[in-house]
C-alpha positions as CSV (number, residue, x, y, z in Angstrom):
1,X,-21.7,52.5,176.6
2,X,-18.9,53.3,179.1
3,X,-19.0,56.1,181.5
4,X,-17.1,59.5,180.7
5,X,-14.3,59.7,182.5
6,X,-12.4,63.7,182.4
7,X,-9.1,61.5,182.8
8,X,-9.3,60.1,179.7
9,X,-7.6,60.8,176.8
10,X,-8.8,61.9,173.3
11,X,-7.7,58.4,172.0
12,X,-9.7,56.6,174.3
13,X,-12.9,58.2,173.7
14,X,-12.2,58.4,170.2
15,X,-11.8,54.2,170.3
16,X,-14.9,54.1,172.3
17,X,-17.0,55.9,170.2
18,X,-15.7,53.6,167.1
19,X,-17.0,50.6,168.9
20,X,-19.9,52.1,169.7
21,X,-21.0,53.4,165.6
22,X,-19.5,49.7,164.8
23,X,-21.9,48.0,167.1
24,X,-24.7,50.4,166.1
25,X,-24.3,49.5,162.3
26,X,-24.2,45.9,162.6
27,X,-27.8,46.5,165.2
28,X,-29.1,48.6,162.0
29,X,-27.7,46.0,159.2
30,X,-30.3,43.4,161.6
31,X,-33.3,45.6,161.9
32,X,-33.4,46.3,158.2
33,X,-33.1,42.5,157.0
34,X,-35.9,41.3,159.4
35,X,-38.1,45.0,158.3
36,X,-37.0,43.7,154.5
37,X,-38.2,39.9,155.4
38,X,-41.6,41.4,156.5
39,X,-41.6,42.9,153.4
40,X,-40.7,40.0,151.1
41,X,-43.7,38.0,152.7
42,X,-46.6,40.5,152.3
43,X,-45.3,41.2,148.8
44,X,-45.9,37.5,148.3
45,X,-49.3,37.4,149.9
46,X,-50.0,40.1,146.9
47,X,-48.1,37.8,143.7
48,X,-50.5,35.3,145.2
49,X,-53.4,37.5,144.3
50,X,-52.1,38.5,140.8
51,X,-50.9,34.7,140.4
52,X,-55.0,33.9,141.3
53,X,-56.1,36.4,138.7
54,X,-54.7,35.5,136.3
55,X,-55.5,32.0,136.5
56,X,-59.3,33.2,137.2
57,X,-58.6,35.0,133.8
58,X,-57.3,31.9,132.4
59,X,-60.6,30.1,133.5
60,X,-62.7,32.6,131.7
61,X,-61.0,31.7,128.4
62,X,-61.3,27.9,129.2
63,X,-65.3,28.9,129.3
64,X,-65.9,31.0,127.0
65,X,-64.1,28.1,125.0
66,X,-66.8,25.7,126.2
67,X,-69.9,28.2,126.2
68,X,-69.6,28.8,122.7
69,X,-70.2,24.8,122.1
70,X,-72.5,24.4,124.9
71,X,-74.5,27.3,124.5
72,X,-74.7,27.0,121.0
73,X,-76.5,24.0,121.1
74,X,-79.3,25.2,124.0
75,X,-80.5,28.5,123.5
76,X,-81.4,30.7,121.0
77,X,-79.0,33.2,121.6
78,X,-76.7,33.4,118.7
79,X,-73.8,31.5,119.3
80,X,-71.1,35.0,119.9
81,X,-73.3,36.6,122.1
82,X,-73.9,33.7,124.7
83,X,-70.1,33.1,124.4
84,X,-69.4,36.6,125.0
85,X,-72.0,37.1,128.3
86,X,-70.2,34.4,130.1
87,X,-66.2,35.4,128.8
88,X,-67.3,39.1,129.9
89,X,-68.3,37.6,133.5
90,X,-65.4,35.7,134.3
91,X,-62.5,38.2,133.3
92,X,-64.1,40.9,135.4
93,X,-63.6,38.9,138.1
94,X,-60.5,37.9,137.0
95,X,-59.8,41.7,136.5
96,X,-60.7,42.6,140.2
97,X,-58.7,40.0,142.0
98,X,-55.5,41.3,139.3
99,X,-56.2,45.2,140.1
100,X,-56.3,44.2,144.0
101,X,-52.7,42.6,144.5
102,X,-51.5,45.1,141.7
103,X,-53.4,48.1,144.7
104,X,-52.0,46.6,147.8
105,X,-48.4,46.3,145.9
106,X,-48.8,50.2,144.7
107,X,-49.8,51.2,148.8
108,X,-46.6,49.0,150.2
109,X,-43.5,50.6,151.0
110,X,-40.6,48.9,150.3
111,X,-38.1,51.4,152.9
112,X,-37.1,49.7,156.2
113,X,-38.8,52.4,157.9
114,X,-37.8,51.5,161.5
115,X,-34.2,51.2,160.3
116,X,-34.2,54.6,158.4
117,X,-35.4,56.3,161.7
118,X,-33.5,54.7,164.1
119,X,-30.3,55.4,161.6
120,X,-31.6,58.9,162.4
121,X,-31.3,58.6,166.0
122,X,-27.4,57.0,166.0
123,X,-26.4,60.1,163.5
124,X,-27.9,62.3,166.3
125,X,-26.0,60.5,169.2
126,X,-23.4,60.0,167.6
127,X,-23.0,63.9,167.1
128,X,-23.6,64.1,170.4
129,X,-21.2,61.6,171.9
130,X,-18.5,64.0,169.6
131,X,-19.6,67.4,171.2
């Protein structure tokens, strides 16, 4: 930032301040694509969880598949119910790990906060630096 100088004129100030909003912008326009990249990679930690439940989910089909021949043949439960038991087991934890990433996506804010309050802060000086 230059010095004020009372022998300048209202042009040169004027041009200073215009570099100085143009380089604060472009300092801004940084902050919020690393903030956003942040965001991008915890909101793929979270897909991962939901990608994980539902293959979990998946799983839980693939044995209730294979309880109700296993089962079937080894104890005297009838053949639904022992199917059912294990099916019921597996999606609920399929179920948790889904309604985890689908919480931790809900709590996430997707704002570049730093960049929304430092935008703040330039508007201030900037209104300052025209006073």
């Amino acid at each position: 930032m230059t010095q004020s100088n009372p022998d300048r004129s209202l042009g040169d100030l004027f041009s200073d301040l215009s570099r100085e909003i143009t380089k604060l912008v472009r300092q801004e326009i940084t902050l919020a694509r690393t903030e956003l990249g942040q965001t991008a990679s915890k909101v793929g930690q979270d897909i991962g969880f939901l990608a994980v439940g539902g293959l979990v989910i998946y799983a839980g089909l693939l044995v209730i598949l294979a309880a109700i021949v296993i089962i079937l043949a080894t104890i005297g439960l009838p053949w639904w119910l022992s199917a059912l038991i294990v099916g019921i087991i597996v999606a609920g934890i399929g179920y948790f790990l889904l309604r985890r990433g689908l919480d931790a996506l809900k709590k996430e804010n997707f704002a570049p906060q730093k960049t929304i309050d430092t935008i703040k802060e330039d508007v201030e000086w900037a209104k300052e630096q025209t006073r």
